[in-house]
C-alpha positions as CSV (number, residue, x, y, z in Angstrom):
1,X,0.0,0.0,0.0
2,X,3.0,2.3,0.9
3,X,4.3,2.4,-3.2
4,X,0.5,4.0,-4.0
5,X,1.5,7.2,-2.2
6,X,5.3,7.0,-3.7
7,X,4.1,9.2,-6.7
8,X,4.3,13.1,-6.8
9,X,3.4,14.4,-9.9
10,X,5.5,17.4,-10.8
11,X,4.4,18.4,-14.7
12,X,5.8,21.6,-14.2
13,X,9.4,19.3,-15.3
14,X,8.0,19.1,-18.7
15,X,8.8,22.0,-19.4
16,X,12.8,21.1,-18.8
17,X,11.9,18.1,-21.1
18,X,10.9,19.7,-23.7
19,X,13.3,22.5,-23.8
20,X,16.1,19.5,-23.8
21,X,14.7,18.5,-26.8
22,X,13.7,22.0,-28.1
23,X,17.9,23.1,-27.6
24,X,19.5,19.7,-29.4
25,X,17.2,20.7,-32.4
26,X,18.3,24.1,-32.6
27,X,22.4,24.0,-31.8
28,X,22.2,21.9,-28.9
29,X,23.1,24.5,-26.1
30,X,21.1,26.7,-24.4
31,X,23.9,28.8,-23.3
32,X,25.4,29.5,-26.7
33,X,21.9,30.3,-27.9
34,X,21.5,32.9,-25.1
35,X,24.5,34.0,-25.7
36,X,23.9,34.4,-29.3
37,X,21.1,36.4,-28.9
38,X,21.0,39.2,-26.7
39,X,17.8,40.5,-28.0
40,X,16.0,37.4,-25.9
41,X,18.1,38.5,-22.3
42,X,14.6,38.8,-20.4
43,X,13.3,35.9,-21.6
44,X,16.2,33.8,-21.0
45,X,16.6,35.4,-17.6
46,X,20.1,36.8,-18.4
47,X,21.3,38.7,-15.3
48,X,25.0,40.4,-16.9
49,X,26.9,39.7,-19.9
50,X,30.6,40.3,-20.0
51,X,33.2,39.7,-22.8
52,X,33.8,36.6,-22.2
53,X,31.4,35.2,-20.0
54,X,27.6,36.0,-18.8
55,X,25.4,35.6,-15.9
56,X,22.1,33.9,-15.9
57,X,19.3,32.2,-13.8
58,X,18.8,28.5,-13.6
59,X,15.2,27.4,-14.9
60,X,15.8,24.5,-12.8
61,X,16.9,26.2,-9.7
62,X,18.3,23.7,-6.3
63,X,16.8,27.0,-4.4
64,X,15.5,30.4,-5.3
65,X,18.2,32.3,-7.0
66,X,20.5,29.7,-8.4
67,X,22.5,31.5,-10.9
68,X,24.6,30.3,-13.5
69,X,28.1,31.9,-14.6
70,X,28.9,31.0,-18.1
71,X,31.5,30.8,-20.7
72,X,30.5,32.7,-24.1
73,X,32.7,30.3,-25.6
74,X,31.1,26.7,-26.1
75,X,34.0,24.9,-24.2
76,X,33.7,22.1,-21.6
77,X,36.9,22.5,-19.2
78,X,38.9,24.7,-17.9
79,X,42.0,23.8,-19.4
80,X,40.1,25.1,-22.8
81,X,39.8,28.7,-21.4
82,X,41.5,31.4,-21.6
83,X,42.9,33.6,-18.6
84,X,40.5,36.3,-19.8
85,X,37.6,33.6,-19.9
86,X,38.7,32.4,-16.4
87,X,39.1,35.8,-15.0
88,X,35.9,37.0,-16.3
89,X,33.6,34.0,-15.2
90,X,35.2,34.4,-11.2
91,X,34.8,37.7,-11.3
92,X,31.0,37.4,-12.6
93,X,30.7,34.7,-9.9
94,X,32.0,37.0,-7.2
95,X,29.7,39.6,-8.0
96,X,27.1,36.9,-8.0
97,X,27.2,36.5,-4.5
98,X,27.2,40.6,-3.5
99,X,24.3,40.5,-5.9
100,X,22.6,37.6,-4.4
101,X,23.1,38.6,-0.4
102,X,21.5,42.2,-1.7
103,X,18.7,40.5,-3.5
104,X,17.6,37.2,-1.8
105,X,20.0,38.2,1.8
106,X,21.7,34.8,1.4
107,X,23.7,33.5,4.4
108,X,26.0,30.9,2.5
109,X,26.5,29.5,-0.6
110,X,27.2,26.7,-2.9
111,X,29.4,27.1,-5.5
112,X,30.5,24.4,-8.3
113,X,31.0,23.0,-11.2
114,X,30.6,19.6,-12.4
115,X,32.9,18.5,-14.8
116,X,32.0,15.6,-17.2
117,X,29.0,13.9,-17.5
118,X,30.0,11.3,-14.8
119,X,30.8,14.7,-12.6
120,X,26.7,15.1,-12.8
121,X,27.4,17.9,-15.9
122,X,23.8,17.8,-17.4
123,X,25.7,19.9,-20.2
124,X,29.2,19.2,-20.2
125,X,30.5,20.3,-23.3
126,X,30.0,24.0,-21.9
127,X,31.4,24.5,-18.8
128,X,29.4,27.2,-16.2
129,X,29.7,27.4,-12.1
130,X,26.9,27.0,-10.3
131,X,25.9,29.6,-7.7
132,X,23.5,28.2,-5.0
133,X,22.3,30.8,-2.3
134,X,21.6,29.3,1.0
135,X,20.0,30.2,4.3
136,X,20.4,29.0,7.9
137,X,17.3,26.1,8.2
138,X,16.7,26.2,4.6
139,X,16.5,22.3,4.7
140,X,13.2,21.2,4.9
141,X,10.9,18.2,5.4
142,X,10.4,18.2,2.2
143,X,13.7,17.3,0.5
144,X,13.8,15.1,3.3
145,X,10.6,13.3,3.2
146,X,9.6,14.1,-0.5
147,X,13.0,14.4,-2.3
148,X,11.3,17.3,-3.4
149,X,12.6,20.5,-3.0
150,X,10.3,23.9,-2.7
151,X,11.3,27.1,-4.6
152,X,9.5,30.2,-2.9
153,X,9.8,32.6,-5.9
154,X,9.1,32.8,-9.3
155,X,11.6,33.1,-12.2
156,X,10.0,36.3,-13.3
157,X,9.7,38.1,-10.5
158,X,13.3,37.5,-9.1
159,X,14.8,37.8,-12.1
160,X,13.5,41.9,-12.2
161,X,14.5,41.8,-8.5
162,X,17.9,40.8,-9.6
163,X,18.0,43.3,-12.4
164,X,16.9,45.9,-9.9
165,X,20.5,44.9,-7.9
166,X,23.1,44.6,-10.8
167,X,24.8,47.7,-11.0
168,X,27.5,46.3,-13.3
C-alpha cells in the first residue's frame, strides 16, 4: 500500500523536457543560444553579460536564485579557457554573490561546477559554475521526506528583482 503514495506528480518538469529537446534541435546548447542572442536576455533570464562570460538564472533552480556563470565560448573544461575567460567568469561569480546577499539576503552559498557527465554535468560540453544561495534552516521536510525540493519565488519576479540589484 505504501508504493501507491510514492508518486508526486510534478508536470511543471515538462517543461525542462521539452526544452532539452527543443535546444538539441536548434544547436544543442542553451547557453550558446543565449548568448547568441541578446535581444532574448529577459526571456532567458540573463542577469550580466561580459566579454567573455555571462550571468544567468537557472530554470531549474536547487533554491530560489541559483545563478549560473557561463563561458561565451562553447568549451567544456577549464584547461580550454583562456585567462581572460577564467578571470571574467570568477569575477562574474563574485559579483554573483554581492548580488545575491543584496537580493535574496543569502547567508552561504554553494558554488560548483561539475565537470564531465560522470561529474553530474547535465551539459558538459559547456562549462558554467553554479551559484546556489543558501539560508540557515533552509532544509526542509520536504527534500527530506519528499525528495522534493520547494522554490519560494518565481523566475519572473526575481529575475527583475535581480536586475533591480546589478549595478554592473
Amino acid at each position: 500500500m505504501a508504493d501507491v503514495n510514492k508518486n508526486l506528480w510534478a508536470p511543471w518538469r515538462m517543461e525542462f523536457i521539452r526544452s532539452l529537446e527543443k535546444e538539441q534541435q536548434a544547436c544543442g546548447c542553451f547557453l550558446c543560444n543565449y548568448w547568441s542572442d541578446p535581444d532574448s536576455d529577459s526571456d532567458n533570464h540573463v542577469v550580466w553579460r561580459g566579454k567573455t562570460a555571462f550571468v544567468v538564472m537557472n530554470r531549474f533552480p536547487y533554491t530560489n536564485g541559483h545563478l549560473l556563470i557561463a563561458s561565451a565560448a562553447h568549451k567544456g573544461d577549464y584547461e580550454q579557457l583562456t585567462d581572460d575567460e577564467l578571470l571574467e567568469m570568477q569575477v562574474l561569480t563574485r559579483q554573483s554573490l554581492r548580488l545575491l546577499r543584496d537580493t535574496v539576503h543569502a547567508q552561504g552559498f554553494n558554488i560548483g561546477v561539475n565537470l564531465g557527465h560522470c561529474a553530474g554535468a547535465g551539459l558538459p560540453d559547456h562549462i558554467h559554475i553554479h551559484v546556489v544561495p543558501r539560508w540557515a534552516g533552509d532544509t526542509n521536510y520536504m527534500a527530506v521526506l519528499g525528495d522534493t525540493r520547494v522554490i519560494p519565488d518565481g523566475l519572473d519576479s526575481l529575475y527583475h528583482n535581480l536586475l533591480k540589484n546589478a549595478a554592473f
